[in-house]
LOPAKOL-905145 format. One record per residue (C-alpha): residue number from 0; residue in one letter; x, y, z. Coordinates in Angstrom, 2 decimals, padded with zeros to 5 digits. Layout:
// LOPAKOL-905145
+-----+---+---------+---------+---------+
!   k ! r !       X !       Y !       Z !
+-----+---+---------+---------+---------+
! NUM ! a !       X !       Y !       Z !
...
+-----+---+---------+---------+---------+
// end
This chain:
// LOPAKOL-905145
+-----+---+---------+---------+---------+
!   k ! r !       X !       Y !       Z !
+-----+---+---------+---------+---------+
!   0 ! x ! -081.30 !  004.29 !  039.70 !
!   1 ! x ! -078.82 !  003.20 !  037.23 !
!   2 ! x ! -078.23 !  006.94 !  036.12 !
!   3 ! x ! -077.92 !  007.74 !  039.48 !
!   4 ! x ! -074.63 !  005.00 !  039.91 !
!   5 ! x ! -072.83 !  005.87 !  036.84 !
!   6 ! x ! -073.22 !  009.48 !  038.48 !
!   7 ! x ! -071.57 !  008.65 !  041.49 !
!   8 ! x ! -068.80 !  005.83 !  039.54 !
!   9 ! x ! -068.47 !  009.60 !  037.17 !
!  10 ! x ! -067.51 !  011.60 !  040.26 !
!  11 ! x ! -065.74 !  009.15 !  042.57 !
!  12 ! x ! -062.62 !  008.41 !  040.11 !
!  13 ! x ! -061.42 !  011.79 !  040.02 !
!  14 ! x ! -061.72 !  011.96 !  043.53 !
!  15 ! x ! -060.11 !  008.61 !  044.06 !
!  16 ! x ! -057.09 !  009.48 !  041.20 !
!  17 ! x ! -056.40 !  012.85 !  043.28 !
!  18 ! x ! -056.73 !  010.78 !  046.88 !
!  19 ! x ! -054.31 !  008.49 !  045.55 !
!  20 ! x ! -051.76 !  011.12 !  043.95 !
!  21 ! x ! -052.22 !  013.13 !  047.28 !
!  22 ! x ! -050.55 !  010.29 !  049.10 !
!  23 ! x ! -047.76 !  009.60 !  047.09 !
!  24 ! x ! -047.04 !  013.33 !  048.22 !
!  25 ! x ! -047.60 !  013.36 !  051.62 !
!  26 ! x ! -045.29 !  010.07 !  051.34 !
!  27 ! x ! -042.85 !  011.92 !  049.62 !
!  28 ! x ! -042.46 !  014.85 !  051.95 !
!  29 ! x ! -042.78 !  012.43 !  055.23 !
!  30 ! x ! -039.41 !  010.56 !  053.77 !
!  31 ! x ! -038.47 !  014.16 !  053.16 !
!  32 ! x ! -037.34 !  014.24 !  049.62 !
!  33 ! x ! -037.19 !  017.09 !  047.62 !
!  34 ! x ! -036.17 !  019.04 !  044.23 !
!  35 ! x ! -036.27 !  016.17 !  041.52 !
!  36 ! x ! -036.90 !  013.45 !  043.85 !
!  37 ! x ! -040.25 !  014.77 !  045.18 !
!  38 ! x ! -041.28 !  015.79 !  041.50 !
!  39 ! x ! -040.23 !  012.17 !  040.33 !
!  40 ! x ! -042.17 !  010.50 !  043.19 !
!  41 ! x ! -045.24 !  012.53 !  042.64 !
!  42 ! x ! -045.47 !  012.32 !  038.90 !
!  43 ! x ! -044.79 !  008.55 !  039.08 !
!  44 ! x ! -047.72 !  008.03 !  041.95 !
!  45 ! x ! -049.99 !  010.17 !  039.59 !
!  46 ! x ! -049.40 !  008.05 !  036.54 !
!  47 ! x ! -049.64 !  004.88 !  038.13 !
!  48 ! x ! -052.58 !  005.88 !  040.18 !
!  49 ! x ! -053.80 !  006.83 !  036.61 !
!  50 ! x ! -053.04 !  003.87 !  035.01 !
!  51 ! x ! -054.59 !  001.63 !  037.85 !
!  52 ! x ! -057.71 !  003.59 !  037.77 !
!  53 ! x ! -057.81 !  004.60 !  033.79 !
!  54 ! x ! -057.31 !  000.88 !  032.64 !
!  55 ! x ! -060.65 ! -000.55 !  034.31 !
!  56 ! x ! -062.49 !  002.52 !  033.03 !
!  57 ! x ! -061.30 !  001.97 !  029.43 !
!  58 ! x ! -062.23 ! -001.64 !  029.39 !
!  59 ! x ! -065.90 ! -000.14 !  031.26 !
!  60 ! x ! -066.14 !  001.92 !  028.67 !
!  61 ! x ! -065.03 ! -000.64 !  025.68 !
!  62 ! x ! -067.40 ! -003.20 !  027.21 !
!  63 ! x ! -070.41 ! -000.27 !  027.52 !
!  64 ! x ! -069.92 !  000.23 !  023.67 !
!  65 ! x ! -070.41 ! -003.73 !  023.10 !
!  66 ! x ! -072.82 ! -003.90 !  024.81 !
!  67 ! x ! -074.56 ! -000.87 !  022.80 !
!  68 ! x ! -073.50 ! -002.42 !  019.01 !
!  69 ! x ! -075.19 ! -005.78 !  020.26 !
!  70 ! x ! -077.97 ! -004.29 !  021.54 !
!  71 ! x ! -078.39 ! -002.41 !  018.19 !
!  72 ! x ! -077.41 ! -005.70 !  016.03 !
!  73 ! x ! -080.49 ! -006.95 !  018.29 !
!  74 ! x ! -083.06 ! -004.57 !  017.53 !
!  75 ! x ! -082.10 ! -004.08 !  014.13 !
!  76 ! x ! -082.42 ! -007.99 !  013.42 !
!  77 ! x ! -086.13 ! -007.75 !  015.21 !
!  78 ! x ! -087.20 ! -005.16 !  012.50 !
!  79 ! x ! -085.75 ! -006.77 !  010.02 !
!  80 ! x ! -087.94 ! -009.73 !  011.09 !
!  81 ! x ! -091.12 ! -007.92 !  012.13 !
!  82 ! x ! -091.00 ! -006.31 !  008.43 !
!  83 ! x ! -090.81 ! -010.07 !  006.80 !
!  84 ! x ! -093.05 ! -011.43 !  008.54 !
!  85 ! x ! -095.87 ! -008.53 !  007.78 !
!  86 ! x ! -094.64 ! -008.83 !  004.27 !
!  87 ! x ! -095.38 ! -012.42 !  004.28 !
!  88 ! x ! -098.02 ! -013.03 !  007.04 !
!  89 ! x ! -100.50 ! -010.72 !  005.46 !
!  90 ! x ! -100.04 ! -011.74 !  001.76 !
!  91 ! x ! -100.15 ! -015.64 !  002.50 !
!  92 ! x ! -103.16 ! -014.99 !  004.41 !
!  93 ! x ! -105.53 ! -013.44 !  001.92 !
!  94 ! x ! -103.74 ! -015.94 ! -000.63 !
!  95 ! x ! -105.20 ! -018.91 !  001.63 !
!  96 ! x ! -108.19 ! -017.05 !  001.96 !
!  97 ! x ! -109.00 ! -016.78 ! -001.72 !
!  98 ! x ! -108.15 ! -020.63 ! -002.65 !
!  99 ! x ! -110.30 ! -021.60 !  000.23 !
! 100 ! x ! -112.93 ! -019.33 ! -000.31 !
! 101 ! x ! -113.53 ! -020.51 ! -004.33 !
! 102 ! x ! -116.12 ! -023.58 ! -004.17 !
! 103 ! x ! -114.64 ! -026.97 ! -004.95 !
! 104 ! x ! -116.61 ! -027.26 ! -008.29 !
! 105 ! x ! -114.99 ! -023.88 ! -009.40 !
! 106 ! x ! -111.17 ! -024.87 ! -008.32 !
! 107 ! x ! -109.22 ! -024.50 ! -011.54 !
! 108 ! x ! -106.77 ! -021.90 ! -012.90 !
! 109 ! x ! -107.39 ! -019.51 ! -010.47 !
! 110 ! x ! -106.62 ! -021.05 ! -007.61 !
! 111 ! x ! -103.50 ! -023.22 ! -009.29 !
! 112 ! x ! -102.02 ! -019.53 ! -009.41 !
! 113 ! x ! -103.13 ! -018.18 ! -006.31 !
! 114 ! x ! -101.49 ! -021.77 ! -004.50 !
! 115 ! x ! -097.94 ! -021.04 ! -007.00 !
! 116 ! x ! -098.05 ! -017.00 ! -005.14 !
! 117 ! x ! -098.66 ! -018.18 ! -001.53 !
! 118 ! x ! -095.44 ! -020.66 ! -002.73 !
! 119 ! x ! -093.17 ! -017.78 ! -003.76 !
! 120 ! x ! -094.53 ! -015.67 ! -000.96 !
! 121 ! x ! -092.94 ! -018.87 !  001.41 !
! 122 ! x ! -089.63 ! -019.48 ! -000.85 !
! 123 ! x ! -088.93 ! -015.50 ! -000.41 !
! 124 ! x ! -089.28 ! -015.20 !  003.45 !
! 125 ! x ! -087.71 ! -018.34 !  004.09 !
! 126 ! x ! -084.58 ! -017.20 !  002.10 !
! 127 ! x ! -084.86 ! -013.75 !  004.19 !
! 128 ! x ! -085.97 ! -014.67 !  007.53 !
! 129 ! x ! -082.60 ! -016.23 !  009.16 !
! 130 ! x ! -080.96 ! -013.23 !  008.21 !
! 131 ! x ! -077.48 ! -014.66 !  006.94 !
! 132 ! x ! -076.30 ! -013.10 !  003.32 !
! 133 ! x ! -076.62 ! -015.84 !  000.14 !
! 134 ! x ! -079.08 ! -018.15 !  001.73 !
! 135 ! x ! -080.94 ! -020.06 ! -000.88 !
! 136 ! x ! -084.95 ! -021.59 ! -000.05 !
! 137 ! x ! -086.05 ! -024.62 ! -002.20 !
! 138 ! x ! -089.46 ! -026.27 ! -002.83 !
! 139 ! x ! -089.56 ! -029.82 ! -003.66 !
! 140 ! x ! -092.73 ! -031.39 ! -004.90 !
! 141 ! x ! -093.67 ! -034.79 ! -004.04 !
! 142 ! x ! -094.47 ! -036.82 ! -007.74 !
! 143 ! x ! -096.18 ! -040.15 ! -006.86 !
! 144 ! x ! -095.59 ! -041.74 ! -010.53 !
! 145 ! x ! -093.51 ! -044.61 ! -009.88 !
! 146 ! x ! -091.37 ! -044.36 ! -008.64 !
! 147 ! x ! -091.83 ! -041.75 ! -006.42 !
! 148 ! x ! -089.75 ! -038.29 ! -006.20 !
! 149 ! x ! -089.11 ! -035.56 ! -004.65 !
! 150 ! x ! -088.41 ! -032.97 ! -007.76 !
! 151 ! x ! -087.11 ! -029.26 ! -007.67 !
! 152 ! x ! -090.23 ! -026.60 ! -008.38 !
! 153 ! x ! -089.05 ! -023.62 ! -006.80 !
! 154 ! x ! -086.34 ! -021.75 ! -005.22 !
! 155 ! x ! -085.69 ! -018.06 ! -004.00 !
! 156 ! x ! -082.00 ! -016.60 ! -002.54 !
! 157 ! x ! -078.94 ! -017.81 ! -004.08 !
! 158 ! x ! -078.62 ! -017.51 ! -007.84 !
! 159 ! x ! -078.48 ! -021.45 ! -007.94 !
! 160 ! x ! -080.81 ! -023.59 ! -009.44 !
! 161 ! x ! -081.31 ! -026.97 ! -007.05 !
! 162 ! x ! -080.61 ! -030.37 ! -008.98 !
! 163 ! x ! -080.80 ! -033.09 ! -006.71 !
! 164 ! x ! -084.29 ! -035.67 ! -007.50 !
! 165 ! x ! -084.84 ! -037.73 ! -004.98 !
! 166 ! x ! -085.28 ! -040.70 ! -005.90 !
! 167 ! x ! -087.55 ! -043.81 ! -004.35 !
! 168 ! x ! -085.11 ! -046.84 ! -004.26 !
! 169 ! x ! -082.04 ! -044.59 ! -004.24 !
! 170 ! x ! -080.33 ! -044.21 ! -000.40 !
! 171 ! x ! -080.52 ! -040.24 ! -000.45 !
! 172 ! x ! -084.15 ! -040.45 ! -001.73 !
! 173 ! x ! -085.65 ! -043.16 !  000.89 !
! 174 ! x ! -084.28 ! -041.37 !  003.42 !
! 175 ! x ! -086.07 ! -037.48 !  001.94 !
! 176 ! x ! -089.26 ! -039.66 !  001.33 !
! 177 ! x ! -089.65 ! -041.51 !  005.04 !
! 178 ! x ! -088.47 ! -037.91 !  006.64 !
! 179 ! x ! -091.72 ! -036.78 !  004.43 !
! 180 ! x ! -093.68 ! -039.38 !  005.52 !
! 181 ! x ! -092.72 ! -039.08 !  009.28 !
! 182 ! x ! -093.57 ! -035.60 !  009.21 !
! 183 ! x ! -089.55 ! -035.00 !  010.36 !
! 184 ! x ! -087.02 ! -031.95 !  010.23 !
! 185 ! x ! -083.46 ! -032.10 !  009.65 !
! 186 ! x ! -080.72 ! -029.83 !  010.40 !
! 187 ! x ! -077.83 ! -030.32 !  009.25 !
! 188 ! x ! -075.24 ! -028.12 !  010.67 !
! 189 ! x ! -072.08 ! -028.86 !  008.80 !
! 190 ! x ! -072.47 ! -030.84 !  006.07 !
! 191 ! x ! -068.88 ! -032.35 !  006.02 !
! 192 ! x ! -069.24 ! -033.44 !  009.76 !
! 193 ! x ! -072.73 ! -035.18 !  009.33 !
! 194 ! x ! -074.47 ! -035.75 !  006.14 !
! 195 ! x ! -077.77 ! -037.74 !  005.30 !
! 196 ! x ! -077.04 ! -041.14 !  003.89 !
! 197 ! x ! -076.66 ! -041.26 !  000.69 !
! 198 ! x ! -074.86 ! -037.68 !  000.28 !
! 199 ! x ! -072.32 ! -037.39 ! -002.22 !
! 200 ! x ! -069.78 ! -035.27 ! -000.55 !
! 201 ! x ! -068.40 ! -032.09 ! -002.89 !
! 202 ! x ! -071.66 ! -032.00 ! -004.34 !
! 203 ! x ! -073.13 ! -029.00 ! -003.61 !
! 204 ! x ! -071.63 ! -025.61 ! -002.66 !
! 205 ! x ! -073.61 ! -025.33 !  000.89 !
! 206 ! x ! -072.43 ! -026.12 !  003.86 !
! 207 ! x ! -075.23 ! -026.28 !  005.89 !
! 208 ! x ! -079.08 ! -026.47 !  005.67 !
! 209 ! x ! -082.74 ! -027.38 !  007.03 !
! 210 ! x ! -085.04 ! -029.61 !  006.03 !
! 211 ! x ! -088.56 ! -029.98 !  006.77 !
! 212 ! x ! -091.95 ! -031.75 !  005.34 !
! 213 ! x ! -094.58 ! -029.78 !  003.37 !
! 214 ! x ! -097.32 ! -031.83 !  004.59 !
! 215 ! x ! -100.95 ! -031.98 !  006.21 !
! 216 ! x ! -102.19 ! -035.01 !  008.62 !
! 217 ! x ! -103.84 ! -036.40 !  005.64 !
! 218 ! x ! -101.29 ! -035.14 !  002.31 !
! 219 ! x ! -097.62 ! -035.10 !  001.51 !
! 220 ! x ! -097.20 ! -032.33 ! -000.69 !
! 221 ! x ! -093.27 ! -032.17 ! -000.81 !
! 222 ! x ! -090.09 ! -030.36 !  001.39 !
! 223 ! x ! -088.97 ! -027.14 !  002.01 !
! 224 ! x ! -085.59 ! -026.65 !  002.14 !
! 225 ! x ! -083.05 ! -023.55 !  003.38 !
! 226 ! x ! -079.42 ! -023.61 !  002.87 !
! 227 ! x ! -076.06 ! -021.95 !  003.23 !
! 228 ! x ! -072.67 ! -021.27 !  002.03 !
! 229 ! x ! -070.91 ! -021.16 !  005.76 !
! 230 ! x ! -071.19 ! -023.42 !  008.71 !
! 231 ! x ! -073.37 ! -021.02 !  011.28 !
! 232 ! x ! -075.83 ! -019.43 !  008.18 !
! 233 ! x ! -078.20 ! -021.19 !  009.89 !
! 234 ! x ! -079.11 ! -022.73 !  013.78 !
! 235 ! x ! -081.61 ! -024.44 !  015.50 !
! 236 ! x ! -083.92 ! -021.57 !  016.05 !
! 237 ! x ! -084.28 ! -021.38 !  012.34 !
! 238 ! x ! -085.73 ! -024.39 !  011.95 !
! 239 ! x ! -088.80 ! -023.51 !  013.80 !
! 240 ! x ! -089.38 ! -020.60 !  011.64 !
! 241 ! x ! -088.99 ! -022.59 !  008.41 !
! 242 ! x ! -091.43 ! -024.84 !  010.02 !
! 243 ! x ! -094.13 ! -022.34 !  010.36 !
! 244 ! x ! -093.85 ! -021.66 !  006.81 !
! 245 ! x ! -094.00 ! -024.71 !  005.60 !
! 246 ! x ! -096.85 ! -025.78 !  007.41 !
! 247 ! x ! -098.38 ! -022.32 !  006.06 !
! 248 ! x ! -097.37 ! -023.66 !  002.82 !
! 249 ! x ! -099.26 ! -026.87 !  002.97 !
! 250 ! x ! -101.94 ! -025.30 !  004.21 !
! 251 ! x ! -102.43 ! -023.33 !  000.86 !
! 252 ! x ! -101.79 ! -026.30 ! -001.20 !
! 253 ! x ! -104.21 ! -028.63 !  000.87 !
! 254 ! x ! -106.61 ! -025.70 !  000.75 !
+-----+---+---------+---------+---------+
// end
C-alpha cells in the first residue's frame, strides 16, 4: 500500500508542475501578452510553480534519508547488542555452571578462577553494552575488616585505573555502603549538576556514571560501576542493563 502512494505522490507532481505552468499560459495569452512578455510570464510561473512544488519534495526527500540513517543507526546498535550479549550470556553461564556444579568440600582454586572469569566476562560487556566510545566498568569489592570498604578489584574500558576507597565513617563511603546495603542504583547524569555527598568535585575525569549493588538477598559482595567522559554516555535505560549484570555477577560469586 505504501509503494502504491509514493507511486501515485511520483506521478502526480509532474502532472501538478505542468497543470500549474499551463495556467500561467493560458493567463498570459487571456491578458494577451506576447513576444518577451509571454516568455517572461511563462518562465516565471514555471519556476515558481517549481519552486513551490520542488521545495516540499526536497525536504520529503531529506526527511526520507533521516529517517533511513536512523533506522540503520537502530539496527546496527541491536547487533551490536545481540552480539554482546551472546558473547557474554553464554560464557557467564557455563562459568556459573561450573562453580556451582563443584561440591562445597572441593571449592578452592578452581572455582576462585572460574568466579575472577565470570567477573571480567561482566566488567567487559558492561563497558561495551551502552554503546558510547571510552566508557570505563569498575568492580568494587566489599572488605568487612574494620572498617569496612568498598576497594577497586577490577575494571575494563577506559585506560584508567579507579582510585577512590570507600571508606566506612567517611561521607562518600557511608553513603556507597548503605546504597550496598539497600540494594540501591544510582545514576548520576551529570556529575557537576548532582553529585553523591561527599564528592570531591574535579576529581575524576567522568562526567557521568551508574551505580549499582553486587549483592544477593543474603550477601553484599561489592558495586559495579559504569562511567563516562560526556554528559549523555550513559541514560536511564542503561542502568537496567548494568543491573542484569550485576546481579549475574553476584550470582557467580554467591555460587
Amino acid at each position: 500500500m505504501g509503494g502504491t502512494s509514493d507511486l501515485l505522490r511520483a506521478a502526480a507532481r509532474p502532472a501538478t508542475i505542468t497543470a500549474a505552468t499551463a495556467a500561467w499560459v493560458l493567463g498570459a495569452l487571456v491578458n494577451d501578452l506576447s513576444g518577451w512578455s509571454f516568455t517572461l510570464t511563462a518562465a516565471a510561473g514555471a519556476a515558481l510553480t517549481a519552486l513551490a512544488v520542488g521545495i516540499p519534495m526536497r525536504a520529503e526527500h531529506n526527511a526520507r534519508v533521516r529517517a533511513r540513517t536512523a533506522q540503520q543507526v537502530a539496527e546496527d546498535a541491536e547487533a551490536r547488542i545481540r552480539l554482546v550479549l551472546d558473547d557474554t550470556l553464554e560464557p557467564l553461564t557455563y562459568l556459573i555452571g561450573g562453580i556451582t556444579d563443584r561440591p562445597r568440600w572441593s571449592f578452592g582454586r578452581e572455582a576462585v578462577e572460574l568466579q575472577g572469569q565470570a567477573k571480567a566476562v561482566v566488567l567487559a560487556a558492561a563497558a561495551e553494552l551502552p554503546g558510547a566510545d571510552r566508557l570505563r566498568s569498575c568492580f568494587f569489592t566489599r572488605v568487612d575488616e574494620r572498617p569496612v570498604r568498598l576497594v577497586p578489584a577490577g575494571f575494563h574500558g577506559r585506560a584508567e585505573q579507579p582510585r577512590t576507597t570507600f571508606v566506612e565513617g567517611t561521607e562518600l563511603g557511608d553513603f556507597a555502603l548503605d546504597m550496598l546495603a539497600r540494594r540501591l542504583d544510582l545514576f548520576c547524569a551529570d556529575t557537576k549538576a548532582a553529585s553523591p555527598p561527599g564528592w570531591e568535585p574535579g576529581g575524576h575525569a567522568y562526567r557521568t556514571f551508574i551505580a549499582v549493588p553486587v549483592a544477593t538477598e543474603a550477601r553484599q559482595f561489592g558495586i559495579l560501576t559504569v562511567d563516562g567522559l560526556h554528559v549523555g554516555d550513559l541514560d536511564e535505560d542503561d542502568v537496567a542493563t548494568v543491573r542484569v549484570l550485576a546481579r549475574l555477577l553476584a550470582v557467580a560469586l554467591g555460587a
